[in-house]
C-alpha positions as CSV (number, residue, x, y, z in Angstrom):
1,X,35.6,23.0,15.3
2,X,32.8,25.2,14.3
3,X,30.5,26.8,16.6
4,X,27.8,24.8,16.0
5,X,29.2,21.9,16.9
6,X,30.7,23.6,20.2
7,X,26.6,23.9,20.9
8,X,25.9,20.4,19.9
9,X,28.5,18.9,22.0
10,X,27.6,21.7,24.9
11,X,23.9,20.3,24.7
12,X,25.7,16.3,24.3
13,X,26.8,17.2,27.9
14,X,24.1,19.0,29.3
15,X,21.7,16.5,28.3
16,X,20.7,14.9,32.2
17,X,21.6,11.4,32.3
18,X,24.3,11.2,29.2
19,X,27.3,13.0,30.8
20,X,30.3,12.9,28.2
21,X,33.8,11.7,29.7
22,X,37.6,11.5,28.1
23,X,38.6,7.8,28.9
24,X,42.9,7.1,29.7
25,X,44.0,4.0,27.8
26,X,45.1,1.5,30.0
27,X,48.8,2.0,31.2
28,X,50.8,3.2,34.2
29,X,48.1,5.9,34.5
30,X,45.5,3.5,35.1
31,X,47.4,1.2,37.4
32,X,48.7,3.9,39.3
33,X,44.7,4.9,39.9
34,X,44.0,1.6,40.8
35,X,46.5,1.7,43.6
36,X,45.9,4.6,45.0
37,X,41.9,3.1,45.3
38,X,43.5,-0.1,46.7
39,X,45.2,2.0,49.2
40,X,41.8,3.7,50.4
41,X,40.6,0.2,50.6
42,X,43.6,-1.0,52.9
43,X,43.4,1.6,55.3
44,X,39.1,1.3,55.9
45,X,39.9,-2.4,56.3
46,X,42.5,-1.4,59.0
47,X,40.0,0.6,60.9
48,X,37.7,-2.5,60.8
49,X,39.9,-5.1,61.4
50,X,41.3,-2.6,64.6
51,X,37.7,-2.3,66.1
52,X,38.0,-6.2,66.7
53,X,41.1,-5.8,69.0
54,X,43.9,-6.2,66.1
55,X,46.3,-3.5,67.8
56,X,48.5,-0.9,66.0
57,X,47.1,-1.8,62.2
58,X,46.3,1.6,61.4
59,X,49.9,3.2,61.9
60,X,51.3,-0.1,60.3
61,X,48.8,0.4,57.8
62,X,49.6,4.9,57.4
63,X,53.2,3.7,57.0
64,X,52.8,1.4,54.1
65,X,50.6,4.1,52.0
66,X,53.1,6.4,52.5
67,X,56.3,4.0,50.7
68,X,53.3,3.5,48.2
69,X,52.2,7.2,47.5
70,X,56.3,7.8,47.7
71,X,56.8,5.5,45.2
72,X,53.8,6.6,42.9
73,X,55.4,10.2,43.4
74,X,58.9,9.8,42.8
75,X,57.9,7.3,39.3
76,X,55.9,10.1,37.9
77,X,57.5,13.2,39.6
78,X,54.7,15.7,38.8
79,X,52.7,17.6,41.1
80,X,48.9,18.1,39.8
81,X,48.4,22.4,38.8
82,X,44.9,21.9,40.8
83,X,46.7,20.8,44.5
84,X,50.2,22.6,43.9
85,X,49.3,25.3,46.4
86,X,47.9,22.8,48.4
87,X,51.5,20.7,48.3
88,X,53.3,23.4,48.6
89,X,52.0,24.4,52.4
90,X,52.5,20.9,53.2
91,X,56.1,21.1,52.5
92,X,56.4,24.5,54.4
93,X,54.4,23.1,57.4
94,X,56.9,20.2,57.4
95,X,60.0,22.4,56.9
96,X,58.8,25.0,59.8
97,X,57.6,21.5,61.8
98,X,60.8,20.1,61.5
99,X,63.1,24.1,62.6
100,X,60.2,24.1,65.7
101,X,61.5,20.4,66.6
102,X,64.7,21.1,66.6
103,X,64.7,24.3,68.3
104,X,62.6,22.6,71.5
105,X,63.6,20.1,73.7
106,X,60.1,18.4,73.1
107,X,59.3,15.6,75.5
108,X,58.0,13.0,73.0
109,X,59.6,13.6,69.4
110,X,58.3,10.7,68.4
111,X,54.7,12.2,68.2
112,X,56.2,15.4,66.2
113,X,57.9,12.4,63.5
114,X,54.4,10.7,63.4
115,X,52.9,14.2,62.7
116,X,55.1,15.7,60.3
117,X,55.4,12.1,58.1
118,X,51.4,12.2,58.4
119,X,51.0,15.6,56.7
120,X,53.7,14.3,54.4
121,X,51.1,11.6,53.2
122,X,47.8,13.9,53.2
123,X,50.5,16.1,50.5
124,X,51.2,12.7,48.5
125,X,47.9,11.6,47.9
126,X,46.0,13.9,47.6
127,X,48.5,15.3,44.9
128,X,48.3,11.7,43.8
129,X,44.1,11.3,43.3
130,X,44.7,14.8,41.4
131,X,47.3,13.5,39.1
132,X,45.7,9.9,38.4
133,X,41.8,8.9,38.9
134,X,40.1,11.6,37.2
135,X,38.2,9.3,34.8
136,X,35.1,7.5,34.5
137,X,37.6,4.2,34.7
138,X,37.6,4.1,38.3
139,X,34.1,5.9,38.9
140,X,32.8,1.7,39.5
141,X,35.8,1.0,41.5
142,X,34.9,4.0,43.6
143,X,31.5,3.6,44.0
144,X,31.7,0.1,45.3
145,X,34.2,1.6,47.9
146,X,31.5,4.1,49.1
147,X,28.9,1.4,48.9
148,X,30.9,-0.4,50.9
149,X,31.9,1.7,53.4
150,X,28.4,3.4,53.9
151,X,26.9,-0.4,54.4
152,X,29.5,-2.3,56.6
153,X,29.9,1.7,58.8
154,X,25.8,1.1,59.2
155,X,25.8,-2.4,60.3
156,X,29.3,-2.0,62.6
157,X,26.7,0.8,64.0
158,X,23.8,-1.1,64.3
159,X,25.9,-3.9,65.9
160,X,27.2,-1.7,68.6
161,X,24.3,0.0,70.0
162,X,22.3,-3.8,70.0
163,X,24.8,-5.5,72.0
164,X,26.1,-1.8,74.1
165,X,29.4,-2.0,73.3
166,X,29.5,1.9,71.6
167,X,31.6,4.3,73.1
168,X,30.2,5.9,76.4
169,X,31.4,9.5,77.2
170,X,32.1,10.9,80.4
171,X,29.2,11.5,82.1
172,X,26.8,9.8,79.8
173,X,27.2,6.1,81.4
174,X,23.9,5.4,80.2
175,X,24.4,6.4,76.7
176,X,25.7,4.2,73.8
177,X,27.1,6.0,70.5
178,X,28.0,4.4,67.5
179,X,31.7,4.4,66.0
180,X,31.4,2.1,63.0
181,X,34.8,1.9,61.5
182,X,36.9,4.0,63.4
183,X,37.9,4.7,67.3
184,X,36.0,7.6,68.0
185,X,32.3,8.6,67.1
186,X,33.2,12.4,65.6
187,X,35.6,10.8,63.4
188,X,33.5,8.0,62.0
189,X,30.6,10.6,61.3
190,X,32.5,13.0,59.8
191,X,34.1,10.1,57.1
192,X,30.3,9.0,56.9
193,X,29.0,11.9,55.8
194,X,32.0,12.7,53.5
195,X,31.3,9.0,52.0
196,X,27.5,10.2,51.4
197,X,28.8,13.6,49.6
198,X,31.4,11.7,47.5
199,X,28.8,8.7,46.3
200,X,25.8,11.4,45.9
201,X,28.7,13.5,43.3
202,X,29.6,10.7,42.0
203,X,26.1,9.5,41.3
204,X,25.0,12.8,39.3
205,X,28.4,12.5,37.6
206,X,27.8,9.2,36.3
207,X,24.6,10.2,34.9
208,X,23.0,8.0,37.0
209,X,19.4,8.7,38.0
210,X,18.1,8.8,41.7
211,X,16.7,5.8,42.4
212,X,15.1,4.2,45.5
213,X,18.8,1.7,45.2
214,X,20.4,5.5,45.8
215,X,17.8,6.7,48.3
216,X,18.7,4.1,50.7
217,X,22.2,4.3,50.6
218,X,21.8,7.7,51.8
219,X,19.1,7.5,54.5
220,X,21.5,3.9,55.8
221,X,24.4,6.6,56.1
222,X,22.2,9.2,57.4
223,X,21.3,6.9,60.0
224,X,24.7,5.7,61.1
225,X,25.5,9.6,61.7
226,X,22.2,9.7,64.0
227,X,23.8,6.6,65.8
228,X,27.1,8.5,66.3
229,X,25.5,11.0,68.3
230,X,27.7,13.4,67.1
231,X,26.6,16.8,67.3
232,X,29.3,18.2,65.5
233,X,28.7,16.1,62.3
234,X,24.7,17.2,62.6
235,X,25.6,20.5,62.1
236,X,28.1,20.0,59.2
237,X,25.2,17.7,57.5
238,X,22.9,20.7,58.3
239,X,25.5,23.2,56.7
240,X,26.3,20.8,53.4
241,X,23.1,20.3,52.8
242,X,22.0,24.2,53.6
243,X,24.5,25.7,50.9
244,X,23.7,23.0,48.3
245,X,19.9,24.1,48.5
246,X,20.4,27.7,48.9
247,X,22.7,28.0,46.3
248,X,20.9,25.7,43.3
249,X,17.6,25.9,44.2
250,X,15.1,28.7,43.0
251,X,13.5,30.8,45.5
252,X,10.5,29.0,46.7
253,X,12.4,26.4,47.4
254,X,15.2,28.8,49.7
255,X,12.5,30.0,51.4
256,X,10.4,27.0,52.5
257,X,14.0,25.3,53.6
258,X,14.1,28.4,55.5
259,X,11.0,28.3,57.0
260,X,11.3,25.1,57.8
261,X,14.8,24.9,58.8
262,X,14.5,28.3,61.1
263,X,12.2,26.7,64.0
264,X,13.0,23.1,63.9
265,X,17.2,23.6,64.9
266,X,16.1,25.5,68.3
267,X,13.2,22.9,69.0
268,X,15.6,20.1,68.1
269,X,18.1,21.6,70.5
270,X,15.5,22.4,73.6
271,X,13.7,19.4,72.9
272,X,16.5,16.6,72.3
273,X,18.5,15.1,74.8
274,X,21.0,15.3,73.4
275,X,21.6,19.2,74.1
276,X,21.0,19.1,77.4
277,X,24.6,19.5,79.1
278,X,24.5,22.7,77.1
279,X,21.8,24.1,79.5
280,X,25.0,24.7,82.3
281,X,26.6,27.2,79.5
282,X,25.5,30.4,81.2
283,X,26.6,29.2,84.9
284,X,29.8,28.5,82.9
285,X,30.2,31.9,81.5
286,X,29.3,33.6,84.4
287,X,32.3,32.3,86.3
288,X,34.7,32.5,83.5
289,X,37.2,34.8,82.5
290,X,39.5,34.7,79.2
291,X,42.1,36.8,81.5
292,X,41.7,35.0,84.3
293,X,41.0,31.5,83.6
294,X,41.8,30.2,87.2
295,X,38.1,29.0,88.4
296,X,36.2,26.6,89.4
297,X,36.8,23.4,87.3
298,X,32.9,22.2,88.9
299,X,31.5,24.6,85.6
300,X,33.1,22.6,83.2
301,X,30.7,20.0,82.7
302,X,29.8,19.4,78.8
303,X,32.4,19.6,75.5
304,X,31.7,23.3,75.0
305,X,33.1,24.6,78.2
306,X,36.0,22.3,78.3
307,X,37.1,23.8,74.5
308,X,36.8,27.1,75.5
309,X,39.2,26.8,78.7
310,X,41.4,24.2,76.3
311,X,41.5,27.3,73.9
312,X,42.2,30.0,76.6
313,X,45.0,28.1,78.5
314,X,46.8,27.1,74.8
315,X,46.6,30.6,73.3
316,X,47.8,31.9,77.1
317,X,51.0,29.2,76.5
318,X,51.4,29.8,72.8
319,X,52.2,32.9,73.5
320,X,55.1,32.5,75.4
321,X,56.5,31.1,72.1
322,X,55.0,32.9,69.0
323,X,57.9,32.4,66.3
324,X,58.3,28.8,66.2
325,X,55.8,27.6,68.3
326,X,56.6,24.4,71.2
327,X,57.3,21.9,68.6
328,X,54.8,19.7,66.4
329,X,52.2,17.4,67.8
330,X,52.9,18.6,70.7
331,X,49.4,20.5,71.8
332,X,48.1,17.7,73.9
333,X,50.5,16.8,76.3
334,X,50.6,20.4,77.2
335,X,46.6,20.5,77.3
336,X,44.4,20.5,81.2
337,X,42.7,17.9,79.6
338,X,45.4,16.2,77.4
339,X,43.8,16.4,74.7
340,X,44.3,18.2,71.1
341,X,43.2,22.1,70.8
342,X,40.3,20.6,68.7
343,X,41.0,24.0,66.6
344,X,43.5,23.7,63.9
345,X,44.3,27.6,63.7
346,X,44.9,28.0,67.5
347,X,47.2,24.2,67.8
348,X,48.7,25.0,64.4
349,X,50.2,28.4,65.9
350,X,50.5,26.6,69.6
351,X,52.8,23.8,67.5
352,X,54.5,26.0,65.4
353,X,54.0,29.4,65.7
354,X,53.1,32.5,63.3
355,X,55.2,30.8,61.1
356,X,53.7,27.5,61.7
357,X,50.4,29.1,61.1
358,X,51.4,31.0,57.8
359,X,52.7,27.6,56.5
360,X,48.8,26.3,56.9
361,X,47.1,28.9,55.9
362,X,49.4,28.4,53.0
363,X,48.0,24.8,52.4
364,X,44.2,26.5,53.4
365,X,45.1,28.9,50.3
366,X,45.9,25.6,48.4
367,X,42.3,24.1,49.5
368,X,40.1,27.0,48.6
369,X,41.7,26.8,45.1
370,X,41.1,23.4,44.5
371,X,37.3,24.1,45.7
372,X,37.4,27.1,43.1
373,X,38.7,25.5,40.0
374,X,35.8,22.5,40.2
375,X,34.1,22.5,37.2
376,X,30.6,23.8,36.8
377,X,30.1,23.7,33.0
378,X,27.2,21.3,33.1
379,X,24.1,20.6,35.6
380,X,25.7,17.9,37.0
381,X,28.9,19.4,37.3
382,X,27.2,22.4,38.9
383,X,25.2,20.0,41.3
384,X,28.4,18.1,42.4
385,X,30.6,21.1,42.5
386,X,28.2,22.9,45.1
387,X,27.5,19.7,47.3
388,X,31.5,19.3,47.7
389,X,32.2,22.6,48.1
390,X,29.4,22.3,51.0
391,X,31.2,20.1,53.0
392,X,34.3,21.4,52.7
393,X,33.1,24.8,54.2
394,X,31.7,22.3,56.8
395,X,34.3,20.9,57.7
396,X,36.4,23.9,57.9
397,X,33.9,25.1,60.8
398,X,34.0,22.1,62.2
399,X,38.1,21.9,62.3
400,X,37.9,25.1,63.6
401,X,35.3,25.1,66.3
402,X,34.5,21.3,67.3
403,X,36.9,18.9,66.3
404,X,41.0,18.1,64.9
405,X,41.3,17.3,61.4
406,X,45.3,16.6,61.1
407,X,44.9,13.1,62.4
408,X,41.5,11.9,60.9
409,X,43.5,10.1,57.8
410,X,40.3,8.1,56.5
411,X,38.1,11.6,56.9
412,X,40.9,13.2,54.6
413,X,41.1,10.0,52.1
414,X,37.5,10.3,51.6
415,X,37.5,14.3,51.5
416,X,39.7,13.6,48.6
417,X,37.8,10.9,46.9
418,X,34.5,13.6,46.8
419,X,37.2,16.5,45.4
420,X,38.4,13.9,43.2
421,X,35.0,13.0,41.8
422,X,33.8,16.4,41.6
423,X,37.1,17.5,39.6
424,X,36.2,15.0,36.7
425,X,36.3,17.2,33.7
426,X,33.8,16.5,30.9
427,X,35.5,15.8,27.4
428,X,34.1,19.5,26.2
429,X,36.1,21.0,28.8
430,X,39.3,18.7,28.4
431,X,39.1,19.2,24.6
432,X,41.1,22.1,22.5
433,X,39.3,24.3,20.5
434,X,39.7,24.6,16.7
435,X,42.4,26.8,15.7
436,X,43.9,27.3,19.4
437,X,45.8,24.8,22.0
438,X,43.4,25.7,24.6
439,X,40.7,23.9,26.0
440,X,37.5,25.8,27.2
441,X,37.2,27.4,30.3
């Protein structure tokens, strides 16, 4: 191939609107893509189907895509050079989950089995989308999914505030959130805004143009997050949509989303209800102590204060066992509040210890790879490449500060889906050049 044509077919793939894909024949390839879509599909319709009082479909549901992604695996028996990092510290987080199990007398195994066989499926699938639907052959199949989701997740949201049966936290009797298509508002927002990330890539991948179709797709999903009252997810849509403008957009444009962003995030919190249990943060920290964390419990009074003292007391017991931690899954049951760490570095080393901790940082290592090797050849791929990468740092905040990520399955499924889309390589990238067996960079 002669340099010229290398710059025709560069300017064939920059050309907006026209983007310029390798297409698999149909085969086991194909079907196996298919199936891991289908399995997407099964487990949103479990979280539907559960909302209406079907019990236990969503672990029936976990344990049938794992004997599907086991089977995909073990036919093919590759592991995809983008995620092998990322497999890798799944399989050491299992191995060291499975030597802290057996060197604790842990009062509910069963809950270690369920977590160690979950992380086993976030490694097959994911490993799985990397090795199969990289292709503009299931970019329809995908986008219905997202359309789907984003639509049924608004009116499921819709439907619960109209007839008050949302979720109603502690202390906000009067107050009806949204959950759409999961169990918990957090988690539904979070796979709601990942849905939005993944059907916005996959849009400017498809060389689609941004139509008013597109625009209220977005502004639908953006509304279900409002209805989720999630605070947690406002921020991570704040921080996705922060680094995707800072880092594409020239300067004007940084600095009037500055301007503009600067004073309307403390009027939003001093003006919104929504904030307003944060107001008893400084009583809070005055009669606090990380040393001494026996107080009065009267100070604990919004999610802030009761992560802070779920954090103090679970690094104070994880360090009576640093090597090997008190056994997977096991964080909650030692919590005040029985309930996770909500911050996957302090339960990963509470669970499994400095070893526990070096397995996921491990699989974090494998993450930030698969972030780094997305392909920014072209506009779009630049475009799509930067919104991902967005969320991901947003969700790694939020993981760490705000919320658990090991047992959100659909907000992983979906995570992948918008890493999958992103990963696409154009032909020019996937083709050799002349007089070499290597493709360009």
């Amino acid at each position: 191939m002669t340099v010229s044509a290398i710059d025709a077919r560069i300017w064939q793939v920059g050309r907006p609107h026209q983007p310029v894909f390798t297409r698999q024949s149909a085969g086991p390839v194909t079907r196996a893509a298919y199936l891991l879509v289908a399995l997407v599909y099964l487990r949103w319709l479990a979280g539907v189907v559960e909302n209406f009082g079907v019990p236990a479909i969503s672990e029936v549901t976990a344990v049938t895509m794992l004997g599907f992604a086991g089977i995909i695996f073990l036919v093919s028996m590759r592991v995809a050079g983008d995620g092998a990092v990322f497999v890798a510290g799944i399989i050491a987080w299992v191995i060291v989950g499975l030597l802290s199990l057996g060197a604790n007398n842990v009062p509910a195994p069963q809950q270690s089995l369920a977590l160690l066989m979950l992380l086993i499926l976030y490694g097959l699938m994911l490993n799985a989308m990397f090795l199969y639907p990289r292709d503009t052959v299931l970019f329809t199949i995908l986008r219905r999914f997202l359309t789907f989701f984003i639509v049924v997740g608004v009116a499921l949201s819709a439907l619960q505030i109209v007839t008050q049966s949302g979720f109603v936290e502690a202390g906000r009797l009067d107050q009806q959130r949204a959950f759409g298509s999961d169990v918990h508002p957090v988690s539904f927002a979070i796979q709601m805004l990942a849905a939005l990330v993944a059907f916005e890539a996959l849009r400017v991948r498809s060389g689609r143009r941004f139509t008013i179709y597109h625009a209220t797709i977005l502004c639908a999903g953006a509304v279900a997050i409002y209805l989720t009252q999630a605070r947690t997810v406002w921020v991570m849509a704040l921080i996705t949509l922060a680094i995707t403008v800072l880092a594409r957009a020239n300067w004007l444009t940084r600095v009037g989303f500055v301007l503009i962003t600067l004073p309307l995030c403390p009027a939003t919190i001093t003006l919104s209800d929504r904030f307003s249990d944060l107001a008893s943060l400084s009583a809070f920290w005055e009669n606090f102590s990380i040393h001494d964390i026996v107080f009065d419990f009267r100070y604990i009074d919004n999610s802030v204060s009761w992560r802070i003292v779920n954090w103090a007391y679970g690094f104070q017991q994880a360090l009576e066992q640093p090597i090997l931690g008190f056994g997977p899954g096991q964080s909650a049951s030692a919590s005040q509040f029985s309930l996770e760490m909500h911050n996957i570095f302090l339960e990963t080393f509470f669970e499994g210890g400095i070893i526990g901790l070096s397995a996921f940082l491990l699989l974090l290592i494998g993450l930030f790879r698969i972030h780094c090797a997305l392909p920014r050849l072209t506009p779009a791929e630049k475009y799509s490449t930067t919104l991902v990468n967005g969320f991901g740092t947003a969700l790694l905040l939020a993981v760490t500060f705000s919320t658990s990520f090991v047992d959100q399955l659909m907000s992983f499924l979906i995570y992948g889906v918008a890493l999958c889309v992103a990963g696409t390589r154009s032909e020019l990238e996937q083709a050799p050049i002349a007089g070499t067996d290597q493709a360009l960079p």
